[in-house]
NUKERO-394157 format. One line per field, with one value per residue (C-alpha): residue in three letters; x, y, z. Coordinates in nm, 4 decimals, m for minus. Example, Ala and Ser with C-alpha at 12.3 -4.5 7.8 and 13.67 -1.06 7.14 Angstrom:
<recs>
residuo <- (ala, ser)
x <- (1.2300, 1.3670)
y <- (m0.4500, m0.1060)
z <- (0.7800, 0.7140)
</recs>
This chain:
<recs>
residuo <- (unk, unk, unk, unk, unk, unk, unk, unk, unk, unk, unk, unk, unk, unk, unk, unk, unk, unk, unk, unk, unk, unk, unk, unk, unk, unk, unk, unk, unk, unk, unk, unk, unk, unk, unk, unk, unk, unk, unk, unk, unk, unk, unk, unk, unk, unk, unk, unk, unk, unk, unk, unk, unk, unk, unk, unk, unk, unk, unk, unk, unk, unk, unk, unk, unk, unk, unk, unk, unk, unk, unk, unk, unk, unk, unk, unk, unk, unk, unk, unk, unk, unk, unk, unk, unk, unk, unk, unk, unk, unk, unk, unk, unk, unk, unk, unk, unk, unk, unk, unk, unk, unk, unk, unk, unk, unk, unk, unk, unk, unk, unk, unk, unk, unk, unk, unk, unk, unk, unk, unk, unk, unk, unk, unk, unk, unk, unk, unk, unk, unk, unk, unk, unk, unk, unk, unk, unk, unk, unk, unk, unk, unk, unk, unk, unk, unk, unk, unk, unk, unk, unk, unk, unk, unk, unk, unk, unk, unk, unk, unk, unk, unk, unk, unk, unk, unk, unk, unk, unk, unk, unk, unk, unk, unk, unk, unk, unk, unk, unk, unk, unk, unk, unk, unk, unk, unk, unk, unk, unk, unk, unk, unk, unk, unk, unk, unk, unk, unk, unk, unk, unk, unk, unk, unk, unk, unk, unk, unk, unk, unk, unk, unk, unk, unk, unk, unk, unk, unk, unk, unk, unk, unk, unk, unk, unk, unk, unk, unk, unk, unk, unk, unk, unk, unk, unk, unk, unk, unk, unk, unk, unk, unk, unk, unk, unk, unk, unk, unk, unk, unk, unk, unk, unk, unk, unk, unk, unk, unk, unk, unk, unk, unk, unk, unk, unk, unk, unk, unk, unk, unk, unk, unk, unk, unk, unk, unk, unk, unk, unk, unk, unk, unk, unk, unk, unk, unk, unk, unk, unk, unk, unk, unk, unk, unk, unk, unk, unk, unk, unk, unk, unk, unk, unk)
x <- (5.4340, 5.3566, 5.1145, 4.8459, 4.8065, 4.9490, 4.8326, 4.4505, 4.2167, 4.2596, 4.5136, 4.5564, 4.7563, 4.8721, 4.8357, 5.1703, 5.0599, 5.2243, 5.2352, 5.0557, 5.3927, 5.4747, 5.6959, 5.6619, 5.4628, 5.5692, 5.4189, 5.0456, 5.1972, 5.2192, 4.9058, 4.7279, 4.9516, 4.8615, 4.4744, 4.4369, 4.6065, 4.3784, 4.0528, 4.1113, 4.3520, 4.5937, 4.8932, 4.9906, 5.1684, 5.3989, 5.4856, 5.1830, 5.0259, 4.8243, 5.1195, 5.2598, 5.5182, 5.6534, 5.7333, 5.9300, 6.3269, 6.4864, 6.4928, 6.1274, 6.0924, 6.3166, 6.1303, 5.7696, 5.9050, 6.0632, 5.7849, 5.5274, 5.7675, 5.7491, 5.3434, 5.3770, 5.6313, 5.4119, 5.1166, 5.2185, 5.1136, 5.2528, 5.4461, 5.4063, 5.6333, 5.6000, 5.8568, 5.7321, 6.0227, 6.0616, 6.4259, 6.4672, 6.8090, 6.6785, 6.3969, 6.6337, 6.8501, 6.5344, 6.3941, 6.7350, 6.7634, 6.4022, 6.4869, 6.7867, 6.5688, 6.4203, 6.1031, 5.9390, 5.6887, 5.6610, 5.6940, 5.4005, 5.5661, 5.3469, 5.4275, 5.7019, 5.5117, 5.4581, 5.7231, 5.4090, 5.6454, 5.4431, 5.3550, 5.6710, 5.8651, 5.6884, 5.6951, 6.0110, 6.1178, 5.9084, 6.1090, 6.4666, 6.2904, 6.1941, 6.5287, 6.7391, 6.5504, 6.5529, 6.1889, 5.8412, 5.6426, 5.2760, 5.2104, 5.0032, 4.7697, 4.6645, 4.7094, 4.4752, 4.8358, 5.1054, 4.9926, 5.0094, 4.7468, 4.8069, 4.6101, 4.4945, 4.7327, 5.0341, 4.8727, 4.9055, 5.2701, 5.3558, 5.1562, 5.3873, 5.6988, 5.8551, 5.8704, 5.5839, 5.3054, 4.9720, 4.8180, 4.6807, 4.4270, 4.3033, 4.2179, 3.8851, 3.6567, 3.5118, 3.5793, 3.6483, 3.9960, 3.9074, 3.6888, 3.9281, 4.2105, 3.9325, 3.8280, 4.1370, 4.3285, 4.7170, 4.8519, 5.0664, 4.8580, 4.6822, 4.4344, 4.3162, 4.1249, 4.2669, 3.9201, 3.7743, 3.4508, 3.4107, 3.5884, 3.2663, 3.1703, 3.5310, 3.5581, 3.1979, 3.3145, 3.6548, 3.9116, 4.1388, 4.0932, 4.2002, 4.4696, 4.2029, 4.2879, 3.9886, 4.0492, 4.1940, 3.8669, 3.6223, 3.9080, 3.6966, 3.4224, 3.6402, 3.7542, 3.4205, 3.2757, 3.5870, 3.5225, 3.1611, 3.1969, 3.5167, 3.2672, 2.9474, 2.7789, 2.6107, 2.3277, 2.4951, 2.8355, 2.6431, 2.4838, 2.8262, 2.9687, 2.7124, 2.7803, 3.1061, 3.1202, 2.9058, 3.2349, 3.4709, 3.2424, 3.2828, 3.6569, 3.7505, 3.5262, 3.9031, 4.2542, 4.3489, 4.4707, 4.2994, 3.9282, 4.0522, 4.3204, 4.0567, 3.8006, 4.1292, 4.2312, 3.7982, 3.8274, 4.1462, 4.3347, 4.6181, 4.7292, 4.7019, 4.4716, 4.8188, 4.9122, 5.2438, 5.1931, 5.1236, 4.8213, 4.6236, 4.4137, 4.0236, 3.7507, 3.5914, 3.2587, 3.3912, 3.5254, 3.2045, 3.0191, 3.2544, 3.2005, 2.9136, 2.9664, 3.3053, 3.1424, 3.1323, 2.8810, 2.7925, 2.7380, 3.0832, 3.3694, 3.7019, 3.7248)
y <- (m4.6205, m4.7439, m5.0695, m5.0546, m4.9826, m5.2144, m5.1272, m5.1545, m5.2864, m5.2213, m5.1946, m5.1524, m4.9332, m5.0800, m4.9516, m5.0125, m5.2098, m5.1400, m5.3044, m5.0773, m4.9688, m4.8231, m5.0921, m5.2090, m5.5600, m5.7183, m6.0351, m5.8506, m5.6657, m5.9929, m6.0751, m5.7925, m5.8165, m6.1909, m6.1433, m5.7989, m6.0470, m6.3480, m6.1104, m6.0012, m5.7061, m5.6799, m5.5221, m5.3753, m5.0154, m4.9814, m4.6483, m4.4376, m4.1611, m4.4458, m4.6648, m4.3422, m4.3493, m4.0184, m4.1879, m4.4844, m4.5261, m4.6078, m4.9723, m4.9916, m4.8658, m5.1359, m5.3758, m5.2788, m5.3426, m5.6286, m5.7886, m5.6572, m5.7640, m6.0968, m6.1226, m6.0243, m6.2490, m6.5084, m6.4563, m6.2872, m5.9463, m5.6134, m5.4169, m5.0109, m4.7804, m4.4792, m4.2040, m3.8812, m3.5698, m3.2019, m3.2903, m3.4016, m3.5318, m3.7630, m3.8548, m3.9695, m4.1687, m4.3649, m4.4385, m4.6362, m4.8188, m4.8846, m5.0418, m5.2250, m5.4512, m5.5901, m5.6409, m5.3092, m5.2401, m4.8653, m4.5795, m4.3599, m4.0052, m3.6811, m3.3457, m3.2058, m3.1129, m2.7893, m2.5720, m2.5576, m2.5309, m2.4843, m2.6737, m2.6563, m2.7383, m3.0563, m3.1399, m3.1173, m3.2939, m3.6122, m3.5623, m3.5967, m3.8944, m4.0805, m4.0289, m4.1339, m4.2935, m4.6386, m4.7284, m4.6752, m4.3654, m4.3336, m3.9905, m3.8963, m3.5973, m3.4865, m3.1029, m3.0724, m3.2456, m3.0962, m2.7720, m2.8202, m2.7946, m2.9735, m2.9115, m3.1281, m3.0568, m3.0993, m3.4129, m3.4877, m3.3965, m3.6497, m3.9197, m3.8754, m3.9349, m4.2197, m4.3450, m4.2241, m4.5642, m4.3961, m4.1398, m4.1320, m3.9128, m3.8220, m3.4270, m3.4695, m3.4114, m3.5255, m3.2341, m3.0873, m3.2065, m3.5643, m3.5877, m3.4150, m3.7187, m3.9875, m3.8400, m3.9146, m4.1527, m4.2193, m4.5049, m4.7058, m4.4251, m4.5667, m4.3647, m4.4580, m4.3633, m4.1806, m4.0361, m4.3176, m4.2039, m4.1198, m4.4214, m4.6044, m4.3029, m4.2187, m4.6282, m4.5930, m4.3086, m4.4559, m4.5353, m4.8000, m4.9302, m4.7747, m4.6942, m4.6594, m4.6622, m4.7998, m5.1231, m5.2604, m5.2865, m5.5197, m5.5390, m5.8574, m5.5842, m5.3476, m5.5570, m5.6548, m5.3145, m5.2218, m5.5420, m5.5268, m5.2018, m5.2755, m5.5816, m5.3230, m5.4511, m5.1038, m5.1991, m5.4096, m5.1953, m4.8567, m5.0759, m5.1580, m4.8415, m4.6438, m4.9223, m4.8983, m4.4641, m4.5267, m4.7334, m4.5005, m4.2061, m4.3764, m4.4653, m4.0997, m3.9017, m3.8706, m3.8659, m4.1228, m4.4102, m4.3794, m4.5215, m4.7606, m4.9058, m4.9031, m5.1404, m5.3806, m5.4473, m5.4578, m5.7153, m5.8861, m5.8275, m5.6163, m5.6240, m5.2498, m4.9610, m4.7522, m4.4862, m4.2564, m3.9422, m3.6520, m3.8123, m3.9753, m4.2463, m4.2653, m4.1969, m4.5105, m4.3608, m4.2813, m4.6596, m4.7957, m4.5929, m4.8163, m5.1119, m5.2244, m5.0995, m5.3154, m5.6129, m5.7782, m5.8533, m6.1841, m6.1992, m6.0448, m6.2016, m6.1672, m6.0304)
z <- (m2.1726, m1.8345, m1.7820, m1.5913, m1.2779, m1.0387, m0.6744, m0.6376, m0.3819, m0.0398, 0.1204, 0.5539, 0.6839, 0.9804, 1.3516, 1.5900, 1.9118, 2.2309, 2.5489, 2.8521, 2.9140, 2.5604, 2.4363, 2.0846, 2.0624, 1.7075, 1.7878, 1.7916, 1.4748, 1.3109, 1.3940, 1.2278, 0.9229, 0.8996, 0.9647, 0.7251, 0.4235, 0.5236, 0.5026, 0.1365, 0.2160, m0.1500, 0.0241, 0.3924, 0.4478, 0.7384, 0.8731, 0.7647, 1.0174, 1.1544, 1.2638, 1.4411, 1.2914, 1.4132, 1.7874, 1.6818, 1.6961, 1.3836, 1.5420, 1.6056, 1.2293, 1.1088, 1.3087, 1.1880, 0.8508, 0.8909, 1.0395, 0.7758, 0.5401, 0.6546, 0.5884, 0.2740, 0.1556, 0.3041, 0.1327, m0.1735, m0.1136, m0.1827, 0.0994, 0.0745, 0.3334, 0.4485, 0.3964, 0.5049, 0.4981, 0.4158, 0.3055, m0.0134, 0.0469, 0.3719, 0.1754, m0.1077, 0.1453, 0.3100, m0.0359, m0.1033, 0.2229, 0.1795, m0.1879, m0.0823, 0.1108, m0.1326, m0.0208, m0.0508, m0.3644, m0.3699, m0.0945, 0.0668, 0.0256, 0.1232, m0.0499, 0.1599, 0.4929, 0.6884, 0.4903, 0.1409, m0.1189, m0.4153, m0.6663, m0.9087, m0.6487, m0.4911, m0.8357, m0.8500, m0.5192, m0.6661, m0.9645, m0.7562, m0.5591, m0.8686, m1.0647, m0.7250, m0.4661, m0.6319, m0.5489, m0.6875, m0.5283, m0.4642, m0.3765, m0.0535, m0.1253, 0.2143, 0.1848, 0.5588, 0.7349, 0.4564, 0.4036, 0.0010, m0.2417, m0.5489, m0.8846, m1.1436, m1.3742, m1.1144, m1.0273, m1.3919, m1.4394, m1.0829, m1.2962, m1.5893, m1.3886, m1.4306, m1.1198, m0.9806, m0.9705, m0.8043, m0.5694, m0.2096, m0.2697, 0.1127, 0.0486, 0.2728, m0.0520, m0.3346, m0.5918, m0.9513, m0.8563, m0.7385, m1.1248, m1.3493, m1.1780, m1.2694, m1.5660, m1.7243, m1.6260, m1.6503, m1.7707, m1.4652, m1.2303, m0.9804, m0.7906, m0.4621, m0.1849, 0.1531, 0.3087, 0.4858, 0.5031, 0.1193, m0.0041, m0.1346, m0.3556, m0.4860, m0.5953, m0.7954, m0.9723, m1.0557, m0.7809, m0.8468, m0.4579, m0.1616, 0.1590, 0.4850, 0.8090, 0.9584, 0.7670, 1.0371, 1.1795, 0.9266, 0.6659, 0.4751, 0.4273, 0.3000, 0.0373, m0.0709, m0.0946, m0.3301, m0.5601, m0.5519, m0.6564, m0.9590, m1.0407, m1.1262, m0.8591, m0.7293, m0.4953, m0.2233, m0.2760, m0.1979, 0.1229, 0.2089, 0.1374, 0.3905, 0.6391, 0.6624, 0.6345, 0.9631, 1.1070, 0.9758, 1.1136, 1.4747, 1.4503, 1.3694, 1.6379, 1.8040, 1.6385, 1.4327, 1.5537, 1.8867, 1.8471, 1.5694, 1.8915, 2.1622, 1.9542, 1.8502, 2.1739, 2.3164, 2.0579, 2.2042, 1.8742, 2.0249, 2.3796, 2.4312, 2.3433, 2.4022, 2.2159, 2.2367, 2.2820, 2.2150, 2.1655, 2.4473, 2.4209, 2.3424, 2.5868, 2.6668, 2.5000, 2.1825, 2.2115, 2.2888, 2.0723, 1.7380, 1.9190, 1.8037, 1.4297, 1.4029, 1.4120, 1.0614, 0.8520, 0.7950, 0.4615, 0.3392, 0.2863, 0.1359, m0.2498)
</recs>
């Protein structure tokens, strides 16, 4: 029988800074892992949809993790990857050079996007993964980007492999779904959070912590609302909560990561609000419309 769970709290996935020209800054990188960490962050994930993954060379890749690495051997701290393939086979081959690092604690792994499988066999694809990939899996749930639906009881059956540790669930709702998976927990199953905006809610009702992109913004608050919440604390976690939905609100008014860059570099965090495209970078409205709402609270603090 598995343990319990070991991934909850928050944990940031990390942005990519570039220069103005496009190039990869790893010192700012640093930076971010080191300050997410310091403000009560439990782990980092490198190569999620917010780091853009999908525009960086294999070197930049290798870079972002070695550097992310790096934080989280200094402080302790769990380091999740992103591995995000329709081929089982490539997946199965960048779980192992993942695991041969050594410094990786599980894989980020969507259901295989845009070619919607089915159930059985994205079931089955997480079965090859956990059997050969040589790392622990926490599966990303975002059928509004993959295209795949998954069910309650196929979310039950992932649980029960072996290898499989938790769940990003980010399906944009809160639904019979999302309560049947909290309902009844798994043993070693971690569930946590992938909708920003909802994350307060889905943590009072059950959610071991969560994976939110506009963490990188406020990320001591973050952490608080999630332990307030894990500590029965309900009046100042639901304040929080709505605080920070209000943040999350602004940050995603245009694709994710662009607001979320634009307020890190207004605040002189990153040297660049530049993004690769195809996306383009934030109006300066929506920027200065999250502007004001990334500024911490003073009474919160790290978990």
């Amino acid at each position: 029988m598995k343990p319990e769970p070991i991934f909850d709290g928050l944990y940031v996935p990390l942005v990519t800074p570039f220069t103005d020209d496009l190039r990869l800054a790893p010192d700012a990188l640093a930076r971010l892992a080191d300050e997410a960490l310091s403000a009560g962050a439990a782990g980092l994930v490198a190569l999620g949809t917010t780091a853009e993954t999908a525009t960086l060379s294999p070197e930049e890749r290798q870079t972002v993790v070695r550097v992310c690495s790096a934080a989280c051997r200094a402080h302790g701290a769990p380091l999740v990857v992103g591995v995000g393939t329709n081929d089982t086979a490539a997946a199965i081959a960048s779980l192992r050079e993942l695991a041969a690092t050594g410094d990786v604690a599980a894989a980020l792994v969507p259901a295989p996007p845009y070619i919607r499988p089915g159930e059985a066999a994205t079931l089955a694809h997480f079965g090859a993964l956990s059997e050969h990939g040589g790392l622990p899996l926490i599966v990303y749930d975002i059928p509004y980007r993959t295209g795949q639906t998954l069910g309650a009881d196929t979310i039950a059956a992932l649980g029960r492999l072996p290898g499989v540790v938790g769940i990003k669930h980010a399906t944009g709702m809160i639904d019979a779904t999302t309560m049947e998976l909290l309902g009844s927990p798994l043993p070693g199953f971690a569930v946590l959070g992938g909708d920003d905006i909802v994350l307060s809610p889905l943590v009072a009702a059950g959610a071991h912590g969560g994976i939110v992109a506009s963490a990188n913004v406020r990320t001591a608050d973050f952490a608080e609302m999630i332990a307030l919440w894990r500590r029965g604390s309900a009046t100042p976690a639901r304040d929080l909560g709505a605080d920070l939905a209000r943040l999350s609100a602004a940050l995603f008014t245009e694709p994710n990561p662009t607001v979320i860059k634009g307020v890190l570099h207004a605040q002189r965090r990153i040297p660049s609000p530049a993004v690769r495209m195809p996306l383009l970078a934030a109006s300066a409205a929506s920027v200065r419309r999250a502007a004001p709402l990334a500024e911490s609270r003073a009474c919160a603090g790290p978990a």
